[in-house]
MARGUGU-934289 format. One line per 2 residues: number of its first residue (from 0); their letters; for each residue x, y, z of C-alpha. Coordinates in Angstrom, 3 decimals. Example, Ala and Ser with C-alpha at 12.3 -4.5 7.8 and 13.67 -1.06 7.14 Angstrom:
BEGIN
0> AS> 12.300 -4.500 7.800  13.670 -1.060 7.140;
! end
This chain:
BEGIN
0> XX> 152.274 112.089 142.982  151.971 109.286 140.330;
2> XX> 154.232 110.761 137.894  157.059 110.763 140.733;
4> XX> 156.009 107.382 141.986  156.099 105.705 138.549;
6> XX> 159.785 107.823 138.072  161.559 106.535 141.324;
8> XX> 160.125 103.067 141.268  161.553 103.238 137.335;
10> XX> 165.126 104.075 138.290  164.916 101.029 141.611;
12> XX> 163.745 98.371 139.320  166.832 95.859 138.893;
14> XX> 167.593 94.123 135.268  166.921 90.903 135.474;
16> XX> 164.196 89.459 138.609  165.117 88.045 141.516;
18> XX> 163.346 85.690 143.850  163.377 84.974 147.707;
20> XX> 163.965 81.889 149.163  162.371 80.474 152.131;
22> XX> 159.096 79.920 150.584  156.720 77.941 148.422;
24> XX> 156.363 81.140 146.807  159.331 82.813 145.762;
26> XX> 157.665 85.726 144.946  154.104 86.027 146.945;
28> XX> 152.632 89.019 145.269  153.671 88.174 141.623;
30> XX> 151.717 85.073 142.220  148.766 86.622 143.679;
32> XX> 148.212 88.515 140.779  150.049 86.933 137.692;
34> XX> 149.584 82.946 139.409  152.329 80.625 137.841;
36> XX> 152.686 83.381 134.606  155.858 84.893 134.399;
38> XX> 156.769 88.476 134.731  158.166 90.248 132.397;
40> XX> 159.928 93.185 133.001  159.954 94.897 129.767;
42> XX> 156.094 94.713 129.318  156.254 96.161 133.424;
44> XX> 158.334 99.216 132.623  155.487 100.109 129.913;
46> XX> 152.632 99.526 131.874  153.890 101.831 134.475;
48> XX> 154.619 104.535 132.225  151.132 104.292 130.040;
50> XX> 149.044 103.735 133.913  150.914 106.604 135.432;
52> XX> 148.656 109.474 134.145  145.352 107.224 134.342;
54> XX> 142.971 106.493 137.558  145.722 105.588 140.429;
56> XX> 143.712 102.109 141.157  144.775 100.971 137.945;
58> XX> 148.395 102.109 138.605  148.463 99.603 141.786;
60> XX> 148.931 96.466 140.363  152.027 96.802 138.102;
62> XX> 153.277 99.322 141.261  153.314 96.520 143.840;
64> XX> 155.123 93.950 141.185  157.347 96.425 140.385;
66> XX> 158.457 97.233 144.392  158.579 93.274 145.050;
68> XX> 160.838 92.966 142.286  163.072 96.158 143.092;
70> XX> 162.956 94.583 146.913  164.104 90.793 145.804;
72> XX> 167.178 92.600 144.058  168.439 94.012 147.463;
74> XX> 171.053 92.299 148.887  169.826 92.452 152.685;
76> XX> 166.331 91.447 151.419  166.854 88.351 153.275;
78> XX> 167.039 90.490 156.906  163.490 91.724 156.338;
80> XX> 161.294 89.201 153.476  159.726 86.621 155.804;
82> XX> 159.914 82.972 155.254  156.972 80.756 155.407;
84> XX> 158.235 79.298 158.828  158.662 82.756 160.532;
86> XX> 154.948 83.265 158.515  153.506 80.019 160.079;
88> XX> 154.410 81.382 164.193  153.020 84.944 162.607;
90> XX> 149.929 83.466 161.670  149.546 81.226 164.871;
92> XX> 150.413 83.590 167.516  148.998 86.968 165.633;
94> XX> 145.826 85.035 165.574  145.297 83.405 168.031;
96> XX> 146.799 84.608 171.012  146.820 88.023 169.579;
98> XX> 144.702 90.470 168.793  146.545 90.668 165.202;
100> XX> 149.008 92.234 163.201  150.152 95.954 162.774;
102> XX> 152.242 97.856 160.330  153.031 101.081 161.565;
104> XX> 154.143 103.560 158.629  155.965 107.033 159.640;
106> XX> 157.778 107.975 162.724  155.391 110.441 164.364;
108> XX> 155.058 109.367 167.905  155.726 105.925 167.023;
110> XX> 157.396 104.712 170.233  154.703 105.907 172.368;
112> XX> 151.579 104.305 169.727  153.737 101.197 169.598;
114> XX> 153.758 101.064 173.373  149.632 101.296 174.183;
116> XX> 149.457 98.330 171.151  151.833 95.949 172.459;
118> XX> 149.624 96.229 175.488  146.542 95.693 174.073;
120> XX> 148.377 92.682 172.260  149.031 93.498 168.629;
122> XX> 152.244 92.236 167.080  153.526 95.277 165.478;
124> XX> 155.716 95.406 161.888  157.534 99.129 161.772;
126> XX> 159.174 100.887 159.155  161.441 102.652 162.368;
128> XX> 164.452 100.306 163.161  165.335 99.578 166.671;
130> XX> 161.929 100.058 168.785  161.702 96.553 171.514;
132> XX> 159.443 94.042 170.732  158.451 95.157 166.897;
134> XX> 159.222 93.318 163.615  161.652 96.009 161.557;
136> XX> 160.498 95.649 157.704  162.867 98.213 156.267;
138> XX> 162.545 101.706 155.800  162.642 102.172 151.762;
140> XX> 159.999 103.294 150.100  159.230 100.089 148.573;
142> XX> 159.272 98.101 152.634  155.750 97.946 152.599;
144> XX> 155.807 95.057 150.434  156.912 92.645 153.131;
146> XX> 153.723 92.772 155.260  152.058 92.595 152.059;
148> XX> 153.670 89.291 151.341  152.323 88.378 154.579;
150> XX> 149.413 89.127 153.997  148.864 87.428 150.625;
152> XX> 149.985 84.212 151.818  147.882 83.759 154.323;
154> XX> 145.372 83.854 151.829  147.508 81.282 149.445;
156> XX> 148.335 79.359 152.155  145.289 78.959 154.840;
158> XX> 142.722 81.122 153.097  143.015 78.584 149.696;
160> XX> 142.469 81.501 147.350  143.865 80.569 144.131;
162> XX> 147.104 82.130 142.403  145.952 84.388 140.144;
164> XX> 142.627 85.432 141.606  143.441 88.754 143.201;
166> XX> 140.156 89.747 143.271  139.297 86.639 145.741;
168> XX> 142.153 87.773 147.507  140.759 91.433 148.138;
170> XX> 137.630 89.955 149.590  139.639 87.157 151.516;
172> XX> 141.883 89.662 153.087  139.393 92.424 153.933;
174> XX> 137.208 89.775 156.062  139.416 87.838 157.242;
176> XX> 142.768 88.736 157.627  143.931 89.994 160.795;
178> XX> 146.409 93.002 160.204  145.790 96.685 159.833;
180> XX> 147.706 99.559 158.783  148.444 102.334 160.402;
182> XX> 149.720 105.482 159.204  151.046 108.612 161.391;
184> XX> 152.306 110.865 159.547  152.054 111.738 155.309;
186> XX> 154.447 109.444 153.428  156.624 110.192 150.336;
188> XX> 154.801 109.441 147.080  155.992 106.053 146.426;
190> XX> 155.392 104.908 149.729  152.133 106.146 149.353;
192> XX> 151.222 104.320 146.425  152.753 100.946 147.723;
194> XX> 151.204 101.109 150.968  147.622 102.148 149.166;
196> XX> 148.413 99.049 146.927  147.962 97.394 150.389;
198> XX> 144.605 98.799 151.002  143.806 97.468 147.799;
200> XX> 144.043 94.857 148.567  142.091 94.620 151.405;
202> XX> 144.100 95.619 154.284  141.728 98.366 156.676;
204> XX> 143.848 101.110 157.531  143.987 104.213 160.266;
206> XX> 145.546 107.200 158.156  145.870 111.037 159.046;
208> XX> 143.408 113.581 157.629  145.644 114.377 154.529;
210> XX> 145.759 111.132 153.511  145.036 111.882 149.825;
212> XX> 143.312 109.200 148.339  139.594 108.391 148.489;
214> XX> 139.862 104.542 148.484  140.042 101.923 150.768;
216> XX> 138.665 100.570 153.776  139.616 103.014 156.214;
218> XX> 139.193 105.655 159.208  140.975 109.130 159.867;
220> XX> 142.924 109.935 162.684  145.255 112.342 163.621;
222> XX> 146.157 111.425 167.364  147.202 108.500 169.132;
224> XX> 143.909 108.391 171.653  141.910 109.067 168.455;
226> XX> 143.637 106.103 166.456  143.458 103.515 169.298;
228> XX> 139.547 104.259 169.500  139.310 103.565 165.495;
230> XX> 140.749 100.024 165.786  138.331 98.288 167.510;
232> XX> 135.626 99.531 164.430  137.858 97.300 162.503;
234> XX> 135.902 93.572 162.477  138.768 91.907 161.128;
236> XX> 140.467 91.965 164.381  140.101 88.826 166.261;
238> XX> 138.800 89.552 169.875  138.486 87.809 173.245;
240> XX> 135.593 87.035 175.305  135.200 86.487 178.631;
242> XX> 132.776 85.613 180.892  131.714 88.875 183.337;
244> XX> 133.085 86.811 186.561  137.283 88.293 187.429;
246> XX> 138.561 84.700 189.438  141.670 85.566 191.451;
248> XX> 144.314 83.803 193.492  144.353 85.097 196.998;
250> XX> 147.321 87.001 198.281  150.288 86.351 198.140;
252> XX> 149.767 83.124 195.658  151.207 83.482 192.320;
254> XX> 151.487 81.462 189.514  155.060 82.576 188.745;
256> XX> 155.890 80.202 191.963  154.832 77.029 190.708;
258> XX> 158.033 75.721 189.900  160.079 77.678 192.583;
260> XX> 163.149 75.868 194.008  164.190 75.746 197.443;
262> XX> 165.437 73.847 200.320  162.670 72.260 202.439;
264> XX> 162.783 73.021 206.353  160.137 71.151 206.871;
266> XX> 157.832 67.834 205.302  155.267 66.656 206.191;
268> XX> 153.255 63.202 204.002  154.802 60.492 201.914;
270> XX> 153.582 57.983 204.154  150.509 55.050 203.297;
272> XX> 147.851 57.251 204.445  149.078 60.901 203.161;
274> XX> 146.973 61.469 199.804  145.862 64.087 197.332;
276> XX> 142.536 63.313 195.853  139.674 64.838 193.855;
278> XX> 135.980 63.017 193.541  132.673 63.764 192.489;
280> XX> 129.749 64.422 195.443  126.251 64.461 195.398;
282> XX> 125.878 67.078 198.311  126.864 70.430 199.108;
284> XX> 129.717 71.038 202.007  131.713 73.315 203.784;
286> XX> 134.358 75.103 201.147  137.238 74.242 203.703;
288> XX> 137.424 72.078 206.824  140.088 70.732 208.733;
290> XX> 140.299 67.883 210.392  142.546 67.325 213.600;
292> XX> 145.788 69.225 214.239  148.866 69.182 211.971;
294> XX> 151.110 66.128 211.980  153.769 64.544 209.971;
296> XX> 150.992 62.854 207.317  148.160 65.031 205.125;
298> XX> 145.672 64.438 203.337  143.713 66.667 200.686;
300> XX> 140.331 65.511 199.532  138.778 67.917 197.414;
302> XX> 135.089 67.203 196.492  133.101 68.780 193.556;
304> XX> 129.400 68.732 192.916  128.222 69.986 189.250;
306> XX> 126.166 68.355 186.460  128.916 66.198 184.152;
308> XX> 131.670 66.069 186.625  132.652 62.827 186.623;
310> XX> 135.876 60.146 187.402  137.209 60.557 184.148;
312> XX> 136.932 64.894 184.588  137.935 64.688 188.255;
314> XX> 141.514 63.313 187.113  141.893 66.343 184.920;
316> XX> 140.795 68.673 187.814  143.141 66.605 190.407;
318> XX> 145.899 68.328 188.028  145.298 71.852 188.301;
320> XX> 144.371 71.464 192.022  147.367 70.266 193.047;
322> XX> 149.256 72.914 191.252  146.882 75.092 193.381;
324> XX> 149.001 74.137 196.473  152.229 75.212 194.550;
326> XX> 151.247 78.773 193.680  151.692 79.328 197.913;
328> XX> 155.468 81.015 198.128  157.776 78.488 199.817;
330> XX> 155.396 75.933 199.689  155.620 72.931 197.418;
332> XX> 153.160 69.793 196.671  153.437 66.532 195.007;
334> XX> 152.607 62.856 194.500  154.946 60.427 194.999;
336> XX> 154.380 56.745 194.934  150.692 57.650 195.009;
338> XX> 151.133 59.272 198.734  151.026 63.037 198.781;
340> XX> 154.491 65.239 199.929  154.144 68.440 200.996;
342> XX> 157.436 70.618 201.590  157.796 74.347 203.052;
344> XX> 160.813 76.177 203.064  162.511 77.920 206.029;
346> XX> 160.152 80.223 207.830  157.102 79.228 205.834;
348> XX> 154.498 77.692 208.447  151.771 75.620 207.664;
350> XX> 148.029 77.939 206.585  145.454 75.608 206.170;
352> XX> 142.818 77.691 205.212  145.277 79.480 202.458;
354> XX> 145.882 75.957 201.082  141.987 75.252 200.543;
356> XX> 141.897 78.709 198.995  144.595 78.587 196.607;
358> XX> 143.085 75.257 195.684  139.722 76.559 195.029;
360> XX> 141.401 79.425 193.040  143.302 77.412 190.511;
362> XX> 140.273 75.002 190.139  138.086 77.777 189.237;
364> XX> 140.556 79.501 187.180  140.884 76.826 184.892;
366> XX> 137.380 75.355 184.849  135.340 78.369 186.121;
368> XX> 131.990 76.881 185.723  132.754 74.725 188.932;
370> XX> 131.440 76.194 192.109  130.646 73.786 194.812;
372> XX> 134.089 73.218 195.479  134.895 71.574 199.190;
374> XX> 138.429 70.938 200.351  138.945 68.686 203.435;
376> XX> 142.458 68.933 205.172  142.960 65.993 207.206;
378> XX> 145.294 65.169 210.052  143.342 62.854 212.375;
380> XX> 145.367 59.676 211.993  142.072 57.223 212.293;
382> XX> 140.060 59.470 209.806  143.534 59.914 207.440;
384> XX> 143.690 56.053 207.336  140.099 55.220 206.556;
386> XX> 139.970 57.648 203.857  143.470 56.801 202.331;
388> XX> 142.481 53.232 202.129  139.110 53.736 200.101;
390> XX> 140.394 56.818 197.975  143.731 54.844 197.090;
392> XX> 140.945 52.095 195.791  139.037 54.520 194.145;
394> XX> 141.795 56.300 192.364  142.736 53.039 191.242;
396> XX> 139.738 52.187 189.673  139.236 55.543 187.968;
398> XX> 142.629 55.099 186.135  141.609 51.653 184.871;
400> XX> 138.735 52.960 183.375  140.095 55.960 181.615;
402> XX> 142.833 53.443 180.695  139.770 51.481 179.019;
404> XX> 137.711 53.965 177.654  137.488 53.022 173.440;
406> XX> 135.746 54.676 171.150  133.560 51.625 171.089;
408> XX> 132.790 52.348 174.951  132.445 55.725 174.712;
410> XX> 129.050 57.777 173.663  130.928 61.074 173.526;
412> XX> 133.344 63.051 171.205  134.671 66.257 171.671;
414> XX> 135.021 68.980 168.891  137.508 71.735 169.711;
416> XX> 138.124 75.094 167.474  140.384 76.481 169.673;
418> XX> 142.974 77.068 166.257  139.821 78.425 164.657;
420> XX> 141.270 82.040 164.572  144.169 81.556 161.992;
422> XX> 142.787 78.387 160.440  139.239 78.970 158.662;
424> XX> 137.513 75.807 159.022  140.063 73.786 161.569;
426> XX> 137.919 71.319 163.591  139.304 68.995 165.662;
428> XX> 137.833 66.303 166.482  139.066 64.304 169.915;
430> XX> 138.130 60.593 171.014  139.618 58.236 173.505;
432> XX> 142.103 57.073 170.635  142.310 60.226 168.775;
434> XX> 143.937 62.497 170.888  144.545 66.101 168.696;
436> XX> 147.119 66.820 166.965  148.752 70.088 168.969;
438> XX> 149.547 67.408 172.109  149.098 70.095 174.192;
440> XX> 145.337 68.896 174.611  143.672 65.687 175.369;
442> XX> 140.469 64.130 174.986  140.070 64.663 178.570;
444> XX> 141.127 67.993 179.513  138.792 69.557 176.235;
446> XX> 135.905 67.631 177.591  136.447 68.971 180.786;
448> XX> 137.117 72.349 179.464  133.672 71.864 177.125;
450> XX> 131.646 71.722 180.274  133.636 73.605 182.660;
452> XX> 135.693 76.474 180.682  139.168 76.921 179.910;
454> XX> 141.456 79.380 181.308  142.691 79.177 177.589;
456> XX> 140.826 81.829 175.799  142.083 82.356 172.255;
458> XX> 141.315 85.691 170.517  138.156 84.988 168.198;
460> XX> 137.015 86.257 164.872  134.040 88.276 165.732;
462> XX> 131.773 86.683 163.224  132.305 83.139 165.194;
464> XX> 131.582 84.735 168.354  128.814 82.399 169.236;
466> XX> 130.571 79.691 168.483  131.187 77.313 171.133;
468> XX> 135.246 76.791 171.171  134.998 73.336 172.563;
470> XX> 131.885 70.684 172.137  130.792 67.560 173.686;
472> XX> 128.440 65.549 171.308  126.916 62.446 170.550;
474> XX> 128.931 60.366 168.315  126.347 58.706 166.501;
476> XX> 126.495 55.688 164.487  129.255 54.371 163.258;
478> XX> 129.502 54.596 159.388  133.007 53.244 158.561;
480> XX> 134.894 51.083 161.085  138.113 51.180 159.280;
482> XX> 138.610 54.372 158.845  136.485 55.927 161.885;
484> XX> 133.739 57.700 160.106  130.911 58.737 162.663;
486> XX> 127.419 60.607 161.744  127.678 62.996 164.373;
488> XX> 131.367 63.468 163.776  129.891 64.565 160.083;
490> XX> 127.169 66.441 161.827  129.221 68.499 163.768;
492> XX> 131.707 69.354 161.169  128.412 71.194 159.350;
494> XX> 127.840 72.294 162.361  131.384 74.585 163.235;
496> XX> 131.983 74.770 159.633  128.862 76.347 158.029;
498> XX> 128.746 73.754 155.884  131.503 74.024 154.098;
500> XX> 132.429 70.697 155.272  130.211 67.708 155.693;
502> XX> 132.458 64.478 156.343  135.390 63.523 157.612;
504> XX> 137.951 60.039 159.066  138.954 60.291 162.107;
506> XX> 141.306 57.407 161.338  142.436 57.943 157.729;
508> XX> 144.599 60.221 155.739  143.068 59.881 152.346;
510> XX> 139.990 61.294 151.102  138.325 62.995 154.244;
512> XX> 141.076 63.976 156.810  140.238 65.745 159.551;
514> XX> 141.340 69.433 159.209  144.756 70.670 159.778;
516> XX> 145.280 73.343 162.394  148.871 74.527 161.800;
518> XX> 150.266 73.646 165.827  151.121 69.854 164.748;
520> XX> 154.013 67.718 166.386  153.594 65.952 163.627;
522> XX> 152.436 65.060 159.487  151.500 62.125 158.436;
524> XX> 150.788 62.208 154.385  150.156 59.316 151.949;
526> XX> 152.608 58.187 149.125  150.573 56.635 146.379;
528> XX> 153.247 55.402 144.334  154.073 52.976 147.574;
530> XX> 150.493 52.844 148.663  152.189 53.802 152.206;
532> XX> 152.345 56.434 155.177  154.843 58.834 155.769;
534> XX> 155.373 61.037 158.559  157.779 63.804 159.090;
536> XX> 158.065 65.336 162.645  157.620 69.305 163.204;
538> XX> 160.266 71.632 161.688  162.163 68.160 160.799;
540> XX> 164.892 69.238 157.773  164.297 66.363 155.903;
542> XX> 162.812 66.519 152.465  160.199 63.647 151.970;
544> XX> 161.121 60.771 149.487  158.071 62.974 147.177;
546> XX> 160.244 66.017 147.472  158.447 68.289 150.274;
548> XX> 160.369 69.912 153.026  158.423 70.263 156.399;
550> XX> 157.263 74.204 155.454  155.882 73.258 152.297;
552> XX> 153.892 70.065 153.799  152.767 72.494 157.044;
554> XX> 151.587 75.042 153.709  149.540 72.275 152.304;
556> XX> 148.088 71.276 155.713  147.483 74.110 157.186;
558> XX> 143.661 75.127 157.769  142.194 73.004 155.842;
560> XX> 141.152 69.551 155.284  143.717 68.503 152.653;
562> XX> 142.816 64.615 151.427  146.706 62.885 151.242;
564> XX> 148.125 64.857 154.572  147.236 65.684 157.842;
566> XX> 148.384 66.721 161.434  148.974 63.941 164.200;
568> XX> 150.816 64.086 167.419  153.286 61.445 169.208;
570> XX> 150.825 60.111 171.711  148.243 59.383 168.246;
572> XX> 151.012 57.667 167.135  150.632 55.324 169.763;
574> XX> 147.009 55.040 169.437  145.913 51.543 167.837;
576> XX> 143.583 52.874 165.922  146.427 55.253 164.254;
578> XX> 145.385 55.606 160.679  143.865 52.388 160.422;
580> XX> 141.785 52.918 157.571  145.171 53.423 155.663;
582> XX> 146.807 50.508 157.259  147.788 51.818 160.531;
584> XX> 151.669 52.083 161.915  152.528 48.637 160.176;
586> XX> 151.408 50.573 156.891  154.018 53.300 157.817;
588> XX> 157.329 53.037 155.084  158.983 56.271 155.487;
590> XX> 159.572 58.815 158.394  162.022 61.548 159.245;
592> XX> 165.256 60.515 161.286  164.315 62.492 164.323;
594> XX> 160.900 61.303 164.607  162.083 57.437 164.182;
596> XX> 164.284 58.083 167.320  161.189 58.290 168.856;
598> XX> 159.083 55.914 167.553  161.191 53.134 166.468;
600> XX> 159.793 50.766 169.077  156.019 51.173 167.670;
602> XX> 157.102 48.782 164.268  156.580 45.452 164.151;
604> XX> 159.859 42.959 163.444  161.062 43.333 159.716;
606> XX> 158.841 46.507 159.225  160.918 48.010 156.571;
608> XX> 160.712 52.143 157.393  162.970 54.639 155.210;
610> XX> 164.453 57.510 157.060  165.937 60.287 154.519;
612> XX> 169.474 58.861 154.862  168.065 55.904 153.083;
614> XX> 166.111 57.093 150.075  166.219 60.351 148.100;
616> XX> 162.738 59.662 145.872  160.146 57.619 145.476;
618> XX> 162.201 55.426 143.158  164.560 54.672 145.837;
620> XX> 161.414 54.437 148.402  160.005 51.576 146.330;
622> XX> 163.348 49.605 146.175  164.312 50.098 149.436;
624> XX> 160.529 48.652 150.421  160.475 45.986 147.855;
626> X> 157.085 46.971 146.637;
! end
């Protein structure tokens, strides 16, 4: 099998080597194993032929640089290598939100294995062209290569193993990296070879009984039932967990209604005394009540008793329980002018009691940890304007303080890992004034999530099971002003990151960052030679004045804390204490054109800010600031 491997692969490999564009590394496993050395193809051929009679471990090395090279030579290598951007959403959605990556070698029942795994939310690579939903790598012999380049990065990239250390990489990849191979059917002997390169390097694998090599990290299985009960032996994998209690809508409520459009038969509210309001109580009462009989103005007042719920959570909740109301078929709810509408469409009459129950629903499927949920329905026109009166004051005075909360004010931070799955250490860190860098989250809604759960339940490695994926903690004393160092914003980071990390700024760029996640609107980085901030917005094509282009500053962020660049969103942008401790948004000299569409407002008169129309380098940076 070697001798015919080491032949064919002989007669593929090309003259001269090629690269592929679309990433920081042109040629992923030629770095892994040679780092920034160059190949040459000469000493390649002989290695092949002297290895191909010796142990078949040693043959795997100068194999896999040999099929890379043969593949960058092809002229449709472009339709299958895969660019760090396409790597990036790979990474992000095959760990997080699924349960990981799967290349499925051989076309023995492939359709119907392919099938049962996109249902248990894999995202499948396939050698077979054409099957829905899969990622097509190519059929040649040498294919195999291309989920090996995806694999390798993500240890270059968020697993920070160093070019050149392949044997870091092996261990890297076996623990952590969340692919699998699978294997359903004998391969020809090159493919063989390539693919067991890939176990090599740490990749677990399923593979039938004649698989005929004794390495590897992998099981035996012959059958598709039989293969889908190996793969969840495979701790790699990430996996979700859920609390034992199933929380359901009631019939016919459905999500997929929220939005619905229709014309409305019938309204009721929009008047002074209609509202929509959720407040903390110190009692227990009755899950629904009504209160007089339906009339042209509503109100909902929806009251929650549980340890921690306060103003500031019950503004998050008010959220998801109004979009309670909208999950009823023809019904629609919303706030306007502070007075609550509520709309039905033709034929759709008015079900209190499915209202309070769809509220309750949604409340508890988002934050599942609240219980002692009450939901008043109100109609009496004395009662409706007592309560509108002191509710309207009270939501009034909940938004100023929420509006005021500081991180001076404010005992409690929030730690969320929620990215942890693709991004090894990733800890984000949320205040009042550091809101994280996704934007999809708040300081708010992970607080409330902290205490309450999340109906946002990313897959988890299973070594970080216990983990908690959000955190409310003290935020101890205050260390660093400036640049918004905290001890139990230290503390924690030992905490959720073994202690591989023991400080970080909340407010800084240089020097102690907070980790990157990899979901960022936005990076902000720090250009030394003009002792100034830059920021380029998310998939932005610019190319920074220091010569980056948004993948290759997203590779350098990503996972990790990374002193001179990190991940911000709009709304931090906005924050006043945005990177204060490295001068703040007056400090700011250079930022895509996109993102100062956005943003141009935030600069102060005579601010002089480069967009990449007007400077090409840092040269052209510093005369275009003066500095």
């Amino acid at each position: 099998m070697q001798q015919a491997a080491v032949e064919q692969i002989l007669n593929l490999l090309p003259q001269q080597i090629l690269s592929f564009n679309g990433s920081q590394y042109p040629n992923p496993i030629q770095t892994t194993f040679l780092g920034y050395k160059s190949l040459d193809l000469n000493v390649l051929r002989k290695e092949l032929l002297v290895k191909q009679n010796g142990p078949v471990t040693d043959l795997l090395e100068p194999l896999l640089l040999a099929a890379e090279t043969v593949e960058a030579a092809q002229e449709d290598n472009t339709r299958f290598f895969i660019t760090d951007h396409d790597a990036q959403g790979y990474v992000f959605m095959g760990s997080k939100w699924q349960a990981g990556w799967v290349l499925v070698l051989g076309d023995q029942d492939q359709g119907t294995l392919i099938t049962q795994l996109l249902e248990r939310s894999f995202m499948v690579f396939t050698d077979q062209p054409d099957i829905p939903d899969t990622i097509f790598i190519g059929n040649r012999p040498t294919s195999p290569i291309y989920f090996l380049q995806l694999m390798v990065r993500y240890g270059l990239i968020w697993g920070r193993i160093a070019p050149g250390d392949d044997h870091e990489m092996g261990h890297f990849l076996e623990k952590d990296m969340p692919g699998l191979i699978i294997i359903t059917q004998d391969l020809s002997p090159l493919k063989y070879l390539v693919t067991l390169g890939l176990l090599k390097l740490g990749a677990p694998a399923i593979v039938p009984s004649t698989f005929p090599f004794p390495y590897g990290y992998r099981r035996e299985a012959d059958n598709i039932p039989a293969i889908l009960d190996n793969i969840s032996q495979f701790t790699n994998l990430r996996q979700r967990y859920f609390e034992d209690e199933i929380i359901r809508l009631p019939a016919p409520c459905n999500r997929a209604v929220v939005h619905e459009k229709f014309p409305a038969s019938h309204r009721m509210g929009g008047g002074a005394d209609s509202f929509f309001c959720v407040q903390p109580t110190d009692y227990p009462e009755e899950k629904i009540r009504v209160i007089g009989q339906p009339s042209d103005q509503i109100g909902i007042h929806i009251r929650i008793n549980a340890a921690q719920f306060n103003d500031e959570i019950a503004a998050q909740v008010e959220k998801a329980a109004l979009r309670g109301v909208n999950t009823i078929p023809g019904v629609r709810a919303y706030e306007k002018e502070e007075a609550l509408v509520l709309e039905m469409a033709e034929a759709v009459g008015l079900d209190t009691t499915l209202i309070g129950e769809a509220i309750y629903a949604e409340i508890r499927s988002e934050f599942p940890r609240l219980k002692n949920i009450s939901t008043t329905i109100i109609f009496d026109p004395q009662y409706l304007h007592a309560q509108a009166e002191s509710l309207r004051a009270y939501k009034a005075s909940r938004r100023q303080a929420i509006a005021s909360m500081t991180e001076a004010n404010t005992d409690q931070f929030c730690a969320c890992i929620e990215c942890r799955p693709f991004s090894l250490v990733h800890t984000c860190i949320l205040t009042p004034e550091r809101p994280p860098m996704c934007g999809a989250r708040s300081y708010a809604s992970a607080k409330s999530a902290a205490f309450f759960g999340s109906d946002a339940v990313p897959y988890k490695r299973p070594s970080e099971k216990g983990l908690p994926m959000r955190k409310v903690f003290s935020k101890g004393e205050l260390l660093d002003p400036d640049r918004g160092e905290y001890s139990g914003v230290n503390l924690v980071y030992q905490e959720l990151t073994g202690g591989q990390l023991r400080r970080v700024y909340l407010h800084s760029v240089r020097d102690y960052p907070l980790t990157s996640c990899g979901c960022f609107q936005a990076l902000a980085f720090w250009l030394p030679e003009v002792a100034g901030i830059g920021i380029m917005s998310r998939n932005s094509p610019a190319v920074s004045p220091d010569g980056f282009t948004w993948d290759e500053l997203a590779n350098r962020a990503g996972g990790k804390q990374s002193p001179g660049i990190v991940g911000v969103s709009y709304l931090y942008m906005h924050s006043p204490s945005f990177l204060k401790g490295d001068g703040g948004i007056s400090n700011v000299v250079w930022v895509d054109k996109i993102l100062h569409g956005k943003i141009h407002k935030l600069f102060s008169p005579g601010q002089r800010v480069a967009i990449e129309e007007d400077v090409k380098s840092i040269e052209d940076l510093a005369t275009f600031l003066k500095r």
